[in-house]
N, C-alpha and C positions, 0 to 999 in steps of 0.2 A: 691105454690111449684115450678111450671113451672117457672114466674117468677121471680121468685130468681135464681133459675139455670142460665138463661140468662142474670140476674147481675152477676152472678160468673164467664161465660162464657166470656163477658167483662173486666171484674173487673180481669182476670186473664189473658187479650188478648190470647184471644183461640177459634181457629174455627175450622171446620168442612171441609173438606175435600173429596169428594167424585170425585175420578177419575173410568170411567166408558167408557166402547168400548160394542155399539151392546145392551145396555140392557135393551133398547123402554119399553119395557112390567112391568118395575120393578121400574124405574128410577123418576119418578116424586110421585108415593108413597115415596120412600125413602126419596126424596125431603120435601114434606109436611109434612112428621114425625117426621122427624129433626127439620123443624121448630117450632114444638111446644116446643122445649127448647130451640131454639138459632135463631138468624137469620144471625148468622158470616156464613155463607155457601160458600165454593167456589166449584165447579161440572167441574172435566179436564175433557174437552171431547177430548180421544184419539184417533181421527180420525174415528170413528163410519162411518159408510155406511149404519146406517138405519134413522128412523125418531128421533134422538137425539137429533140433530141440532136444529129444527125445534120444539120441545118439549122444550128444555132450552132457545130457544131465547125468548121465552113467559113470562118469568117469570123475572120482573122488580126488585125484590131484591137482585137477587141471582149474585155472582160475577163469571163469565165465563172463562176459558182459553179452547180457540181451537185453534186445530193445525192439518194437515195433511203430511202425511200418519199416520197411528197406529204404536204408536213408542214401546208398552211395556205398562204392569202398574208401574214397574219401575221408566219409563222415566216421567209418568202421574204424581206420587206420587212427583218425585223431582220436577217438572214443579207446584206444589201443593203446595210446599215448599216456594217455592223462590215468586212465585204471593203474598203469604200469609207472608211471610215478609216483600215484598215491602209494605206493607199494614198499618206496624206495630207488627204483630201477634207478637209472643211466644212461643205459642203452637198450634199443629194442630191434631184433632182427623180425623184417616182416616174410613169415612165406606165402605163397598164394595156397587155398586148399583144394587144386583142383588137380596136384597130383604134377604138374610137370617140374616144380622146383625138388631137386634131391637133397634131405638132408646132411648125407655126406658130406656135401659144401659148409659146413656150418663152422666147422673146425678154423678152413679158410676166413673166415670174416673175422672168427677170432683173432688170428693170428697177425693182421691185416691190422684191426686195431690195437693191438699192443704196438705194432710200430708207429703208428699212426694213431693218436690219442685226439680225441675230440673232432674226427674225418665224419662224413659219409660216405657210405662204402656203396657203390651199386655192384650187381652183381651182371657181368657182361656174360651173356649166354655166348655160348659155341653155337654157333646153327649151321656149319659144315654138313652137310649129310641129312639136314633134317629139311621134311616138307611145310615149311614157312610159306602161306598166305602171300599174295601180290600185298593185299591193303598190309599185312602187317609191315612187310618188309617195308614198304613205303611209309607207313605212320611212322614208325622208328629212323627213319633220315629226316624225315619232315623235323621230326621232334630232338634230335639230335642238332641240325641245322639250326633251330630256335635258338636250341639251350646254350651252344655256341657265340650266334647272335646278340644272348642277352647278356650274356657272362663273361664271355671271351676265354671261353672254357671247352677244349672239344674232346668229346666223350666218344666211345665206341657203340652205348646202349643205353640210351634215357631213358628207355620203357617199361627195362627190366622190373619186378615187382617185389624180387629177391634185395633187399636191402637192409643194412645196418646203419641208423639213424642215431646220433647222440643226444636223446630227448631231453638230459638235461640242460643241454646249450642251446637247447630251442624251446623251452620250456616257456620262457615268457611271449614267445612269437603267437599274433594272432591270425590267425589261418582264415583263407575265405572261400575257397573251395572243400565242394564236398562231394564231388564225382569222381571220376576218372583223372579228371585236369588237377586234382590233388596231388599227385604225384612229380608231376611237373612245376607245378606252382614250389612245392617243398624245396626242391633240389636248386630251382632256382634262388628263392628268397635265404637259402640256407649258404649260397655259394656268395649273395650281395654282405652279406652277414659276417664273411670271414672266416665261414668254415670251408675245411679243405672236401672236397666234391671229387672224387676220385672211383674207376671203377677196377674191379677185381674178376677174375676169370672163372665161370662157373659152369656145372654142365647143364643138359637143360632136354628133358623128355617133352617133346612135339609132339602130339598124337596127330593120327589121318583126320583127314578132314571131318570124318560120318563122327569118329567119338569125338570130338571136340565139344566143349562146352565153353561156351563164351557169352555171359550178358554184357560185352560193349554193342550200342547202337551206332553202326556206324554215322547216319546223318546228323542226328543232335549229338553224341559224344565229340564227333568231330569240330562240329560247330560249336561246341563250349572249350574245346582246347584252342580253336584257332580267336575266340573272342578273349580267352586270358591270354595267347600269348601276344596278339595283340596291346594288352592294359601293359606286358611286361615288357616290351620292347619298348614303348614309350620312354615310359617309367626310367626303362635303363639306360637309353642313350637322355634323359633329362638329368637323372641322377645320379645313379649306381654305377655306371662304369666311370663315368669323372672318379667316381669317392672308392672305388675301386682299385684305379692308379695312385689316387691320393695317397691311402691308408697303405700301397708298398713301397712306396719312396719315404713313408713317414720314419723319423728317427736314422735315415740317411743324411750322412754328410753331401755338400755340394761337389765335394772334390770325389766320394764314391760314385754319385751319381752320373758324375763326368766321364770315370776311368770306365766303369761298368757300362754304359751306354754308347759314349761317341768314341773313347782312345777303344776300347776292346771290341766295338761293335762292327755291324760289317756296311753302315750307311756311305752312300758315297757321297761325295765331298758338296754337288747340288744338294741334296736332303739334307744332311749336316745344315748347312747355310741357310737353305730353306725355313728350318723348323725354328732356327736362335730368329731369325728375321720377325716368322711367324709369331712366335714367343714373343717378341719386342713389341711388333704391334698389338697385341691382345692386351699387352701389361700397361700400355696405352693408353688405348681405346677407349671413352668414356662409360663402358657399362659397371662400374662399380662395384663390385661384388659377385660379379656374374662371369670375369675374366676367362675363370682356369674352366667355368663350366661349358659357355660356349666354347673356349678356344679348344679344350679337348673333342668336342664335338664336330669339330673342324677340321681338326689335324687327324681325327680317327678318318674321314671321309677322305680328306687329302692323301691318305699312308703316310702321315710324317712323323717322324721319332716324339713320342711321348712325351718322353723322359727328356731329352733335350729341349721344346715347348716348354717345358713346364720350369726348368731353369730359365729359360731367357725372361720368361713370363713375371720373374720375381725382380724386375729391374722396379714393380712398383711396391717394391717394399718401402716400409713407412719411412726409413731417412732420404727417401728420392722422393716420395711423393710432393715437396715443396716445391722441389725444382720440377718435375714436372707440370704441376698447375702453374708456376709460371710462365714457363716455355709454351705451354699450352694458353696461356693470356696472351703473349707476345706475339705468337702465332695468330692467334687469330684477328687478333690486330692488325696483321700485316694484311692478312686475307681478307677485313671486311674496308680497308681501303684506309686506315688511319696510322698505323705504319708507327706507333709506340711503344718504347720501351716502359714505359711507366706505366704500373697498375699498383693496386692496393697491396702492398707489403705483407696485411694481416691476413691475407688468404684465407678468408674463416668461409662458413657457411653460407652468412650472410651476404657476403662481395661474391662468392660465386654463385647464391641465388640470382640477386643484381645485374650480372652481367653473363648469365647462362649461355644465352646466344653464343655472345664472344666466345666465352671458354668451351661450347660444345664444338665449333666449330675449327677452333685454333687446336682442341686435342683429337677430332682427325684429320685433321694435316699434320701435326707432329707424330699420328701414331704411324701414315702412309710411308714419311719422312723417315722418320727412325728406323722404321721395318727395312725400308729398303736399303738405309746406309749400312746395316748390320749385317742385311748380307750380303752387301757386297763386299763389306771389311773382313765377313767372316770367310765365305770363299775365298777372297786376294789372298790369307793368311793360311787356310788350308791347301791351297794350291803349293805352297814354297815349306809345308809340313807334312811329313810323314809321320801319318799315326800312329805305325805299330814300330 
C-alpha cells in the first residue's frame, strides 16, 4: 500500500512540503511519518532559534531550504514552492510541523488528485470531539464567509494548512503576501485563476490548550487578513467575479445557456423577466465597455439570474449597435425638444463626439424604454408558457 503511494507520489511529481519555525519537539516525528509514504520531502526552515537547525541537518534524505531572519509561513510556503519546482515538482502537499496534521491522510490527497487533475485540495479537518479555540472556530467562519464572498465558492475549511497545491499552474502567479494571510490570498487568486478550489476530508489532532503551540498573533495577524480580504473583495466584485461568470458560459451556445438556465432552472417568471429587462437595459446603457461588468454587479446585488442578464445584455452586439445609436439620436431628439428623425447617417466617432449630449441622453431613455418593454413582453409571454 505504502509503496504504491510513493510511486504515485513520483508518478505524479509531488512532494511534501513542510515549513516549520520553533517546533524542535514535533518536527522530526512529522518528518519520519511522512516518510513512510513518500520520500519527496522538502522541511523550510523559517529562521527557527531553537534546535531545528541542528535536528534537520541530520537527515541525509531530506531536501533543506534555510534562511534567516523568520520571514512568515507565507514567505516559507513560497520559498517551498519555487525550491520544489526547481526540482522538477508539480505538485506540493504542505503539512504544518507542529504535530496536529496525520500523515496517514496523504494517500487521500493523492487519490483526490488523480480524479481531479490540476485542483487544489484543502484538507477539511473533522473537529467533532476536539477542543477548538472560540478565536479559532470563529477565524475559520470569518474566513470561510470571505472566501465565499470573493469567489462564490463555499468551503467547509479555509484555514486548514494541510493542502495540495498544483504549483505548476501557479507557477507564474506573483504572490504578495507573506504571513498568515498567504494562505488565504493563494486559494483565492488560485480560485479567480480557474483552478478548481475544492476540499477533502481529513483527520486532525487538537491538543489542550497548555501544549499548544501557536505563533499566530492574534491582533496584527488578524488585522493583516482583514486589510487583504478587504483589497480582495474589491478587486472581486470589480473584476473577478464578472470574468468568473464570463469564463463558464464561455464556448457555450445561446440556445445552452437558455435551456440550462431559465427552461431547466427554478427562477420564477418576475426574475425571469426582470433579469432579460435588466440585460436590455445594461446593453443599452451608454457605458461602453463597462456593460457586462457593472451590470453583473447589479444583478449579483439584485439576486437576478446571471446567465439570463448576460444574454439579454448581448442585444449590443455589433450588427445592432447601428440601430441603436440611432434610436439613441432619435430619442434624444425627441427628449431635448427638437423631435427629428434625421441625424448623421455615418454614425462615426466624430458625429457622436458632436452631438454627445444628444446621444447620451437619448441612450438613457432608450435604455429605461427598452428595459421596460422587454419585460413586460417577456413576462406577457411567460405568463401563457410553461417551461418545463
Amino acid at each position: 500500500m505504502m509503496m504504491a503511494i510513493a510511486e504515485e507520489f513520483n508518478k505524479l511529481k509531488c512532494c511534501v512540503i513542510i515549513p516549520t519555525y520553533n517546533n524542535e519537539q514535533t518536527l522530526l516525528e512529522v518528518i519520519n511519518d511522512v516518510k513512510k509514504y513518500t520520500a519527496n520531502v522538502i522541511v523550510v526552515n523559517d529562521g527557527s532559534t531553537d534546535s531545528t537547525t541542528a535536528i534537520i541537518s541530520n537527515i541525509e534524505w531530506v531536501e533543506i531550504v534555510n534562511y534567516e531572519p523568520n520571514r512568515g509561513k507565507g514567505y516559507a510556503i513560497r520559498s517551498g514552492f519555487k525550491h520544489a519546482l526547481s526540482l522538477g515538482y508539480e505538485y506540493a502537499i504542505t503539512i504544518d510541523s507542529d504535530g496536529q496534521h496525520y500523515a496517514k491522510d496523504l494517500p487521500t490527497f493523492i487519490n483526490a488528485i488523480n480524479d481531479n487533475p490540476n485542483s487544489l485540495l484543502i484538507g477539511s479537518r473533522h473537529m467533532e470531539g476536539k477542543e477548538q479555540s472560540k478565536s479559532s472556530g470563529f477565524a475559520n467562519k470569518f474566513s470561510n464567509f470571505w472566501f465565499a464572498v470573493e469567489t462564490g465558492i463555499k468551503l467547509p475549511d479555509t484555514q486548514s494548512g494541510y493542502r495540495l497545491y498544483p504549483i505548476k499552474a501557479l507557477e507564474k502567479k506573483k504572490w504578495f503576501c507573506s504571513k498568515y494571510e498567504f494562505e488565504i490570498e493563494v486559494i483565492v487568486r488560485a480560485a479567480w485563476k480557474g483552478i478548481k478550489v475544492s476540499c477533502i476530508p481529513i483527520d486532525v489532532y487538537y491538543p489542550s490548550k497548555e501544549e499548544r503551540i501557536s505563533h499566530f498573533r492574534p491582533f496584527l495577524d488578524f488585522f493583516r487578513i482583514s486589510v487583504l480580504n478587504s483589497i480582495l473583495v474589491t478587486l472581486a466584485f470589480l473584476i473577478h467575479r464578472p470574468r468568473m461568470i464570463l469564463r463558464e458560459f464561455k464556448g457555450k451556445s445561446f440556445k445552452e445557456i437558455i435551456r440550462t438556465q431559465i427552461i431547466d432552472g427554478n427562477e420564477t417568471k418576475h426574475k425571469i423577466a426582470a433579469a432579460i429587462g435588466f440585460g436590455v437595459f445594461m446593453g443599452i446603457f451608454p457605458v461602453w465597455g463597462y456593460q457586462l461588468l457593472i451590470g453583473f454587479l447589479i444583478a449579483h446585488w439584485l439576486k437576478l439570474n446571471k446567465a439570463i442578464f448576460f444574454v439579454a445584455a448581448n442585444i449590443s452586439l455589433p450588427p445592432m449597435i447601428p440601430i441603436i445609436l440611432y434610436l439613441s439620436y432619435v430619442m434624444g431628439s425627441f427628449l431635448m425638444g427638437a423631435g427629428s428623425f434625421e441625424v448623421d447617417t455615418a454614425l462615426d466617432i466624430s458625429s457622436i463626439t458632436t452631438n454627445i449630449k444628444q446621444y447620451l441622453l437619448g441612450a438613457i431613455g432608450l435604455s429605461i424604454v427598452a428595459g421596460g418593454l422587454f419585460y413586460g413582453l417577456s413576462y406577457l409571454i411567460l405568463s401563457f408558457t410553461k417551461l418545463k
